[in-house]
Residue, then its C-alpha position, 0 to 999 in steps of 0.5 A: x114902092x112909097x104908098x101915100x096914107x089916102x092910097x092905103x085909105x082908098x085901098x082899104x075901101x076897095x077891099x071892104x066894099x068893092x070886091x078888090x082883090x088879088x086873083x092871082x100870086x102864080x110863080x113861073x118855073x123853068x123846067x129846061x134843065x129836067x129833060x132826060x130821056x130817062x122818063x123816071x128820072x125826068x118825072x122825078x126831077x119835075x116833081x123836086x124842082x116845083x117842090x122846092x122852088x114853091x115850097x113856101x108860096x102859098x104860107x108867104x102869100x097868106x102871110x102878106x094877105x093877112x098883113x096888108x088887108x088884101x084878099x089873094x083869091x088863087x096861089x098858082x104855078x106857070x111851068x115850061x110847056x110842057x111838050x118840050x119835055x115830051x121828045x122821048x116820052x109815050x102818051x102813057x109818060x105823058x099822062x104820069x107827068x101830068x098826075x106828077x104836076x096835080x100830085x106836086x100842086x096839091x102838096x103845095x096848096x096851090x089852086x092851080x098849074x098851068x104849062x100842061x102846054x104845046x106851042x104849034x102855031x107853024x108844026x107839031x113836033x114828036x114832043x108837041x103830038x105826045x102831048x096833044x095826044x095825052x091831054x083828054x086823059x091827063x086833063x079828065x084825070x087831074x084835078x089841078x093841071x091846066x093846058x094850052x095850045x098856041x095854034x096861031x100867030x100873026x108871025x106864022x097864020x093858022x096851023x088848021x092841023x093843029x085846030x082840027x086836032x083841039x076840035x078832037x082833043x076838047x071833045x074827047x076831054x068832054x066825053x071823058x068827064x061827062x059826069x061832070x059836065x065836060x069840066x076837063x075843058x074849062x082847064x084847056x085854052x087854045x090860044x093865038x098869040x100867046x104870051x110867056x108871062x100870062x099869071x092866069x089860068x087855065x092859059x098861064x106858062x112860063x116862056x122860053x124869055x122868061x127867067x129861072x123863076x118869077x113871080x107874077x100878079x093878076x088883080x080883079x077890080x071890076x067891084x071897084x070900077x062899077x062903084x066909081x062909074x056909079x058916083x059920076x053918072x051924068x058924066x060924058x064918055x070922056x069923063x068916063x074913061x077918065x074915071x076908070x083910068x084912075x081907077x084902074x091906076x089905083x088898083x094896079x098900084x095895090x095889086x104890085x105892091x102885094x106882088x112886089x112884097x110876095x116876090x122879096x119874101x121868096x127871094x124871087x124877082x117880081x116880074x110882071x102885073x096883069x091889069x087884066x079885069x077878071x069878074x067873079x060871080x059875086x054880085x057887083x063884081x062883072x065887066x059886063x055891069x060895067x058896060x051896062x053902067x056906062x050906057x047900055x040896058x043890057x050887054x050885048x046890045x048895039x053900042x056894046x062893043x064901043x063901050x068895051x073898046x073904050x073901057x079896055x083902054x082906059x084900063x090899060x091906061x091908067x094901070x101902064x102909069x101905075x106899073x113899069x112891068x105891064x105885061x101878062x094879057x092886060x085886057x078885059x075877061x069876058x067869061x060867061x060862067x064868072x059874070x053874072x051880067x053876061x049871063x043874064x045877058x044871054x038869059x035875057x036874048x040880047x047877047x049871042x055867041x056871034x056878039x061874044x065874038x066880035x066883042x074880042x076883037x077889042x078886049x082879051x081875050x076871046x071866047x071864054x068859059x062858053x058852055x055848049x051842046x054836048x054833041x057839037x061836032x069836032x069840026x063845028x068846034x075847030x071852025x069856032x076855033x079858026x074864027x077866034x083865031x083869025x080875030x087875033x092874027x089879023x088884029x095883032x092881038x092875043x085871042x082864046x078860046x075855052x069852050x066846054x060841050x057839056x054831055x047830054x045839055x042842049x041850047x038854053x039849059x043851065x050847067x053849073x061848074x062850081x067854085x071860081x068857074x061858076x055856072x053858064x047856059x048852053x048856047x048854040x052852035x050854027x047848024x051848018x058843017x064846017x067839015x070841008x073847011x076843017x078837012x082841007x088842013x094845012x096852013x092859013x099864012x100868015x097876014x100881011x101884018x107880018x111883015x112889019x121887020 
């Protein structure tokens, strides 16, 4: 990759005074070849091979950091979902695997591992149901390990078994880290249309395409993009999606070439970049000034969702001429408690729960980090649930939701999570049962958008 001397320039700038960095250095490893029914074996095979594949990720990625100027926020790990390891194994096995992963993540030094996983968008098998099972008392009782259950595609529906069950799991999960305001849920995903390359978390696992082990990149750059709306303000909505293609094709070209560089030091191949724009709660730093900045006075507010529509796509734009291997979720993150403007947002009354869902029918990727009232319902949350998942079915998309019920904080109180996960209010549940929806089980077929061979 040949990097111009006004690019490193530029790049320079973006770091010092824009926020620019790289969230995410995650390598993927293949776990296929540990399955043994022999669960000493396999746990022991798991630990060995993460070990060894990643033994030198985190002392290379603060190596290239301090060569190139370049912050890298997290070190991470995508794994095989886990579930297909789980055919033999009890949900005692279950749990101990778990405590193997966070065991080889904090040997490692690595911020994160993702793969704690099911996929049962069409059934739940013995392996699947094993770890459904296990992941409020796996989650509560590890600090690194992140999960996720793919309850939907637009290939197969909604599997609403598998829903009702998440309602239980994230509750559950909530009740088991109450002293710490339901935190086991901010590392629990459900997801439709998941994809295999994802480099973030707590959504992040390596696929069943996917290779022996890759490294993948996810770069933030809403810092960058504010700071270059605000020098054009008088530009028209065209201009302004010029402006953030050119962004956003600066900050790709930065973000792959730190992976790229990480991916030779490890002799591993560079697989994918994520051009995905993550907030922090730094200030300047939030997709939602963003779209305060192209127009609006305040997030949430009629226009919103036009203005997030219009940011995404420049944004996949400009970054899919930077890089010929886009892939992961390459959208716009709308999580509450990491951006400080939809907070102030749902402070301020002009951004509801009902708003933060219809804004992911045009962005990634879906309801992220919302705090709500310790005692909502199962049912209420696998209602909330199947909504988001419908979004993503019948749009083709990948949606999500990470909903965490904080015990003993009702609508309109502040939670605080701490570190990267930040701090968000508690908003509030409709009141009315989803219960006989949620009851009926089953499967929602798939949309005639299915159809498409």
């Amino acid at each position: 990759m040949n990097i111009a001397f006004n690019e490193i320039q530029e790049t320079i700038r973006m770091v010092q005074m824009e926020s620019l960095d790289i969230r995410t250095v995650t390598m993927g490893i293949n776990l296929k070849d540990c399955v043994d029914p022999d669960f000493e074996k396999m746990d022991q095979r798991v630990y060995d091979k993460i070990t060894s594949y990643a033994k030198d990720l985190t002392s290379v990625a603060a190596n290239v950091e301090k060569e190139y100027g370049i912050p890298i926020i997290n070190k991470r790990i995508s794994i095989t979902p886990i579930a297909e390891l789980l055919g033999h194994a009890t949900k005692d096995e279950a749990v101990r695997l778990a405590k193997t992963l966070d065991k080889a993540a904090r040997v490692l030094g690595v911020d994160f591992i993702g793969g704690y996983s099911a996929l049962v968008h069409k059934a739940i098998n013995k392996g699947d149901q094993v770890l459904l099972d296990a992941l409020p008392e796996a989650l509560s009782q590890t600090e690194r390990v992140c999960g996720s259950v793919s309850v939907a595609t637009t290939r197969s529906g909604i599997n609403m078994e598998a829903v009702k069950q998440m309602g239980q799991v994230i509750q559950k999960a909530s009740q088991l880290t109450k002293d710490q305001n339901g935190i086991a849920c901010a590392k629990l995903v459900v997801f439709c249309n998941p994809v295999e390359d994802n480099p973030f978390m707590a959504g992040a696992f390596h696929g069943s395409g996917e290779g022996e082990a890759v490294i993948n990149v996810g770069v933030s750059g809403p810092g960058v993009v504010l700071n270059a709306l605000k020098r054009y303000p008088d530009a028209d909505l065209g201009g302004v999606s010029d402006v953030i293609k050119k962004t956003a094709f600066k900050i790709t070209r930065a973000g792959e070439l730190i992976g790229r560089v990480v991916a030779d030091r490890l002799n591993l191949p560079f697989g994918i970049m994520d051009l995905s724009l993550a907030p922090t709660n730094a200030m300047n730093d939030s997709v939602a000034e963003i779209l305060e900045e192209i127009g609006l006075e305040r997030v949430g507010t009629h226009g919103t969702i036009a203005a997030l529509a219009l940011m995404n796509d420049a944004v996949k734009k400009g970054g899919a001429m930077a890089s010929s291997y886009v892939g992961g979720l390459s959208g716009a993150f709308i999580p509450v408690s990491e951006d400080n403007g939809m907070i102030k947002g749902i402070e301020d009354k002009s951004l509801s729960l009902d708003k933060l869902e219809a804004m992911t029918c045009v962005c990634s990727v879906g309801l992220d980090m919302i705090a709500v009232s310790g005692d909502a319902s199962p049912a209420s949350l696998s209602g909330l649930i199947a909504d988001e998942m419908a979004i993503g079915m019948i749009n083709k998309k990948t949606t999500a939701v990470r909903v965490i019920p904080v015990p003993g904080k009702e609508e309109g109180d502040m939670v605080e999570f701490g570190g990267l996960l930040g701090r968000a209010p508690v908003m509030g549940l409709n009141p009315f049962s989803s219960e006989k929806l949620i009851a009926r089980s089953g499967r929602i077929p798939a949309p005639l958008q299915s159809l498409i061979n």
